[in-house]
C-alpha positions in Angstrom: 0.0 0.0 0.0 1.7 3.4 -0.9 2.4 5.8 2.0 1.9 9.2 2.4 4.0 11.9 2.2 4.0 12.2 5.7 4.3 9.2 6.7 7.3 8.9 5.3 8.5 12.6 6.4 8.0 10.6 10.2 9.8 7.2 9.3 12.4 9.7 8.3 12.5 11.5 11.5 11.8 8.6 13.9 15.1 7.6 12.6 16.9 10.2 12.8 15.5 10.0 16.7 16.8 6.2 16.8 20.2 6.7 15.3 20.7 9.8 17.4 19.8 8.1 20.7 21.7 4.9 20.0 24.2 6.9 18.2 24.4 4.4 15.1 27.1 5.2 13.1 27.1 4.5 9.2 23.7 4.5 9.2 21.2 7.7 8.0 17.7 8.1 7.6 17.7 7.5 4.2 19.4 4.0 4.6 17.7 3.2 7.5 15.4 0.0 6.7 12.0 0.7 8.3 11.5 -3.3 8.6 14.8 -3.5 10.4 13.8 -5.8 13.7 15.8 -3.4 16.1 15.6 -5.4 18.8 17.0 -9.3 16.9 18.7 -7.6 14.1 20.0 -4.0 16.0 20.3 -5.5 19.5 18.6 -2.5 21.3 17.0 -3.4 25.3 14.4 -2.4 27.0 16.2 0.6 28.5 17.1 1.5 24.8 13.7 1.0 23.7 12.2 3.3 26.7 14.5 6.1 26.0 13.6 6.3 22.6 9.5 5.9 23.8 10.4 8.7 26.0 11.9 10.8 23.1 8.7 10.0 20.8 6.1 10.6 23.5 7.4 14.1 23.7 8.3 14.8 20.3 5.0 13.3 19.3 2.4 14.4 22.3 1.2 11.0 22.7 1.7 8.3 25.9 3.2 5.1 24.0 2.1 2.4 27.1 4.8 0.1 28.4 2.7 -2.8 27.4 3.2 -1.8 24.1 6.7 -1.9 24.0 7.0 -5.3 22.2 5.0 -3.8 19.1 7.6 -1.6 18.5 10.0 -3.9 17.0 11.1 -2.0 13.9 11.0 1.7 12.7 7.5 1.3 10.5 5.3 -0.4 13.2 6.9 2.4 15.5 5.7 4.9 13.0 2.4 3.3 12.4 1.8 3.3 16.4 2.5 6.8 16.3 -0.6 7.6 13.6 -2.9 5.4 15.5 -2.1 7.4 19.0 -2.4 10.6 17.3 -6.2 9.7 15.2 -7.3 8.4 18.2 -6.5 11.2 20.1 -8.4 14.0 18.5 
């Protein structure tokens, strides 16, 4: 299914937000792979994972429950649980 415009101006800048708080190297947005499993294939942890949830929840306005940390296993489903938190909250 094609994407929007903005939804891929956000995988683009949840990424930047992921490789600046893990501080990837030799990765950039634009080669990040949004179906990258970052927890088997990156090796992030839960205290990775939480800081960047913190990150998003502010740069996003939304509250991203801890429950639903396992969701958010590569950079699309994070970005796709960021448009479902923001139509449901209007």
């Amino acid at each position: 299914m094609p994407q929007s415009k903005d939804f891929k101006g956000m995988i683009q800048h949840v990424a930047e937000i992921i490789i600046d708080e893990l501080k990837l190297e030799d990765v950039t947005p634009d080669t990040f792979d949004p179906d990258l499993d970052l927890v088997d294939e990156l090796g992030i942890d839960s205290m990775d994972l939480a800081t960047i949830a913190l990150v998003l929840q502010d740069e996003y306005k939304i509250v991203i429950d801890e429950d639903d940390y396992p969701k958010l296993k590569t950079l699309r489903l994070i970005c796709e649980y960021i448009e479902e938190k923001q139509a449901t909250k209007h």
